[in-house]
C-alpha positions as CSV (number, residue, x, y, z in Angstrom):
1,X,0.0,0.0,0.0
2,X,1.7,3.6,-0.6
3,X,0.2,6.7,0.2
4,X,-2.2,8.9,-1.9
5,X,-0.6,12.3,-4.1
6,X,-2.3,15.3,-5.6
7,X,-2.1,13.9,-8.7
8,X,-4.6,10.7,-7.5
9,X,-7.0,13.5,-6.9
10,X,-10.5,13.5,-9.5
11,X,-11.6,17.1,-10.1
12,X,-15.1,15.2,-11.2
13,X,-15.1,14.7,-7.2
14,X,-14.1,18.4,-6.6
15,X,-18.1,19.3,-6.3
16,X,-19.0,17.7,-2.6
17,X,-16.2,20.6,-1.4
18,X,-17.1,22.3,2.5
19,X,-16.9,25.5,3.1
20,X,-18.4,26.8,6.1
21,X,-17.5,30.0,8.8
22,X,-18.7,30.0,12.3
23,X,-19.1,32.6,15.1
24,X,-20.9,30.4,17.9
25,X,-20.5,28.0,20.1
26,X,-22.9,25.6,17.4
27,X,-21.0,26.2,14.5
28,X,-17.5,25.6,15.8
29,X,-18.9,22.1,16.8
30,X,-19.8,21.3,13.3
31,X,-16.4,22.9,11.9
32,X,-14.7,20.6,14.5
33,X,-16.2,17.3,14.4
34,X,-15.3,18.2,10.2
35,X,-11.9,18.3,10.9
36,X,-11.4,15.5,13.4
37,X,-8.3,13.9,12.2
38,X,-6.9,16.3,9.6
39,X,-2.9,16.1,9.7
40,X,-0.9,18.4,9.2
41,X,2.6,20.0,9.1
42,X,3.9,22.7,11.7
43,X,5.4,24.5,8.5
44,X,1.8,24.6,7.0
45,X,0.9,27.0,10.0
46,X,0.8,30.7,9.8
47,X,0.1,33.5,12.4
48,X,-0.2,37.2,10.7
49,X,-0.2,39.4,13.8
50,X,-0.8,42.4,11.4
51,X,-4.0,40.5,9.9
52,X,-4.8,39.0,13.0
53,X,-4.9,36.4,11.6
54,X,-3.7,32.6,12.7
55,X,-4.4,29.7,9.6
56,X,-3.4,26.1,9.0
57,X,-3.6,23.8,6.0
58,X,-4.3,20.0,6.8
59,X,-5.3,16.6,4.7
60,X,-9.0,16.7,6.1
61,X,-10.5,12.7,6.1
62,X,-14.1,13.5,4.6
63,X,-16.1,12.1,7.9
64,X,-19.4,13.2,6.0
65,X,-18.9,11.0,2.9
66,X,-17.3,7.5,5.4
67,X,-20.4,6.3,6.5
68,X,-21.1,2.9,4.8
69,X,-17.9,3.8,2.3
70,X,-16.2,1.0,1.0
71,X,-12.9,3.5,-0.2
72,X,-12.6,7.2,2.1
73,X,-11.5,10.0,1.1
74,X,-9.4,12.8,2.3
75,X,-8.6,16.8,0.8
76,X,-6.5,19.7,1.3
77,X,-8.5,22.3,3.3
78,X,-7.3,25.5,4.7
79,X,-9.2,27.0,8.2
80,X,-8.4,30.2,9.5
81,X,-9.6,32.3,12.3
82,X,-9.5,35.8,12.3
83,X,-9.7,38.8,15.2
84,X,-6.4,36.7,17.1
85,X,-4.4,38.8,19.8
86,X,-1.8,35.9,20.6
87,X,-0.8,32.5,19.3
88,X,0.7,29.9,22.0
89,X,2.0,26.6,20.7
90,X,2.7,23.6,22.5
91,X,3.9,20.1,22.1
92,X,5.7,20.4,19.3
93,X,9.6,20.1,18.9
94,X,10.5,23.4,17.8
95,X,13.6,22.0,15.7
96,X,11.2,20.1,13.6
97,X,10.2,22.4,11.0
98,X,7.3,20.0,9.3
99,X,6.7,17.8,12.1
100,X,3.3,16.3,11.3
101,X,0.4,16.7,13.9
102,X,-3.3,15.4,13.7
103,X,-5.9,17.6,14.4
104,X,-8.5,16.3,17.5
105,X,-10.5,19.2,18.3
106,X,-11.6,22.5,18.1
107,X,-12.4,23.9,20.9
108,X,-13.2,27.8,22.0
109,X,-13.4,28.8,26.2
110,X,-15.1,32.1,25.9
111,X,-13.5,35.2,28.6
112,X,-15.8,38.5,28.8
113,X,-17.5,40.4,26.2
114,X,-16.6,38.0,23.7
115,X,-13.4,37.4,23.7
116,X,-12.0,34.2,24.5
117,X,-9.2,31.4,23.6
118,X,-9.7,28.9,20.8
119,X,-8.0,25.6,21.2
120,X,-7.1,23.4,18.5
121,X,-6.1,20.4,20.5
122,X,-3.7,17.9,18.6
123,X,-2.4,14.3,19.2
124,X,0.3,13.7,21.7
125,X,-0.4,16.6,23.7
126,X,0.1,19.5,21.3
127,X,-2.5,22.4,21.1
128,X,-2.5,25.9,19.1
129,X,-3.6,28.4,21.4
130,X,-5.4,31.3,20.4
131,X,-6.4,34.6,22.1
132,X,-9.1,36.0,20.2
133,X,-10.9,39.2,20.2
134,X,-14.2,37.3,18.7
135,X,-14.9,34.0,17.3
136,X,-14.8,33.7,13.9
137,X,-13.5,30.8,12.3
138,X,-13.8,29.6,8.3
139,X,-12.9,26.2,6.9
140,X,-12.9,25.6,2.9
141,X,-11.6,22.1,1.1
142,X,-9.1,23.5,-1.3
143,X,-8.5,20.4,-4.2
144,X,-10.2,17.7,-5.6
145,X,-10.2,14.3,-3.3
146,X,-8.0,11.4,-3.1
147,X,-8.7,8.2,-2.4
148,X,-7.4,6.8,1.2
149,X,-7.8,3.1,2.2
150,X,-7.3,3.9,5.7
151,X,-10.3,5.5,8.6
152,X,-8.8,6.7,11.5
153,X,-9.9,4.8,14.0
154,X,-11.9,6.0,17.0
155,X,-12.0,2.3,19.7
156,X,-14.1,3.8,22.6
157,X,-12.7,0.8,24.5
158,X,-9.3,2.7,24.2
């Protein structure tokens, strides 16, 4: 078995693409159960103090096309939150440039007036941190999708 590339990807498939924004409490739930098990690199995270702006680009397993699948699928999707004062990472080897991190949870403790920090919680540990003025978070599938043989795998038991 080797793993998927770009070029495995069918533009024909391209149409099922997400793209959704959230600024509550309900919407960040959908957003995160979406992009339960995304992975991703370190070096495909950005944090634009000027924009206020912190965003990440993962491989996003398609959790609302597995059910009953016999092949899954997985696609480049980019998710960004916006109005961000501060950016605390932790976890992660800082001399690892692309060390690879899959994506749990997304997760946002609210402070007064609507501020608040938004967690995205990784294995091992490892969590972005985010300060934010407000939430406001957007998530958009970038490419067509690839075929993956593999579902992560959830055992309750565990």
């Amino acid at each position: 078995m080797s793993d998927a590339s770009f070029a495995d990807g069918d533009p024909a498939r391209a149409a099922g693409k997400v793209a959704l924004r959230a600024d509550d409490a309900e919407g960040l739930g959908v957003i995160s159960a979406l992009m339960q098990d995304a992975v991703g690199k370190t070096v495909d995270t950005a944090w634009v103090p000027t924009r206020r702006i912190f965003a990440l680009v993962v491989n996003r397993f398609r959790w609302e096309t597995a059910e009953g699948a016999d092949a899954f699928e997985r696609c480049r999707c980019g998710i960004h939150a916006e109005n961000v004062l501060a950016v605390r990472a932790t976890g992660f080897d800082p001399e690892k440039a692309q060390e690879v991190f899959e994506l749990l949870s997304i997760a946002f403790e609210p402070g007064e007036d609507g501020t608040g920090t938004l967690t995205f919680a990784c294995s091992g540990g490892a969590a972005f941190a985010l300060d934010v003025e407000a939430l406001d978070v957007c998530m958009a599938d970038m490419d067509a999708t690839w075929r993956t043989e593999t579902k992560p795998d959830h055992d309750e038991g565990a």
